[in-house]
N, C-alpha and C positions, 0 to 999 in steps of 0.2 A: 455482408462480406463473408467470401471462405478464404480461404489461401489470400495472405497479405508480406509482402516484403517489410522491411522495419522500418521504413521511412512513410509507408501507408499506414501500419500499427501507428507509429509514434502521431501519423498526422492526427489520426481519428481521434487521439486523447488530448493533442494540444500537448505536447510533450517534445523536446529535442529526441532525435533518434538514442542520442548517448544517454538520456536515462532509460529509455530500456534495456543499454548494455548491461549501465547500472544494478540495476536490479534484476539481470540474470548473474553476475559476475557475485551479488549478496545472496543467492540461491532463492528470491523467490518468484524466479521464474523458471519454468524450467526449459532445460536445453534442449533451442529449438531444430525443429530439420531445418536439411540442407539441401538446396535445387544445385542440380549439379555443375554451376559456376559459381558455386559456395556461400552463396546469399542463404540470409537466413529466411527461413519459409515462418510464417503465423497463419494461426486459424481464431476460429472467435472464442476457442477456449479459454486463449491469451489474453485477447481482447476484455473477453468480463474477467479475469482475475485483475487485469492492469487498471481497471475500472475502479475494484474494490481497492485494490493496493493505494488508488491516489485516494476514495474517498475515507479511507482506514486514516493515512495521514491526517487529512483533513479534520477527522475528529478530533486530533491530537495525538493518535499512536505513532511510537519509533518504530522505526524499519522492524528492529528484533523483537518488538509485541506482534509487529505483520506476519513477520518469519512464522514466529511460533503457531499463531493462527493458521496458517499456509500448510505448516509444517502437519497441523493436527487434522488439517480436512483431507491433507494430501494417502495420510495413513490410512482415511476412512472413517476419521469418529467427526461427529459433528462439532464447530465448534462453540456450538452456542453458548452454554455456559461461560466456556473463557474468556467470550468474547463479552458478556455480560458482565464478568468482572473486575475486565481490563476499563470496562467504559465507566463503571462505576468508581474505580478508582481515577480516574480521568477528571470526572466529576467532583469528584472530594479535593483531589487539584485544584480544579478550576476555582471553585467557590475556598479554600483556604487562602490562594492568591487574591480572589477579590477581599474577604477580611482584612489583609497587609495592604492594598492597595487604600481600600478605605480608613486603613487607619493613619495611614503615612498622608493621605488625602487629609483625614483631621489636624493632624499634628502642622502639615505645610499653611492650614488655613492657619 
């Protein structure tokens, strides 16, 4: 795909058009052109960030972990690191909830 209106973006993800408002109106999209009967114009830039923004979710990151990620590749620095430490912390998450889940699991048996 090059040039996509928001209802072809939004189909390609499996997404309602209004969360791509969504998350341009949260900054991490950024603001797209405009065809001159004011439709908003996408190219496949969008596409693979909207990519990453749902599977960033899907990890478990909030919008403002994505933001800042977003925020830090947008500047020019890579985000790797950040992004290593956000999932690692994700991670310590994860598994401290399952410790309380199994212990509440013991206690109910």
């Amino acid at each position: 795909m090059e040039n996509m209106f928001i209802g072809e973006l939004a189909d390609a993800l499996g997404v309602p058009p209004e969360t791509v408002r969504f998350y341009e109106r949260r900054g991490l999209l950024p603001e797209p052109a405009r065809a001159t009967n004011g439709y908003r114009i996408y190219d496949d830039s969008t596409l693979a960030r909207l990519r990453f923004i749902r599977s960033a979710q899907t990890a478990g990151l909030t919008l403002a972990e994505i933001g800042g990620i977003v925020e830090t590749r947008d500047n020019g620095t890579a985000p790797c690191t950040h992004v290593t430490e956000l999932l690692e912390a994700k991670l310590e998450e994860v598994k401290d909830r399952q410790r309380q889940l199994a212990a509440l699991e013991t206690e109910l048996a």
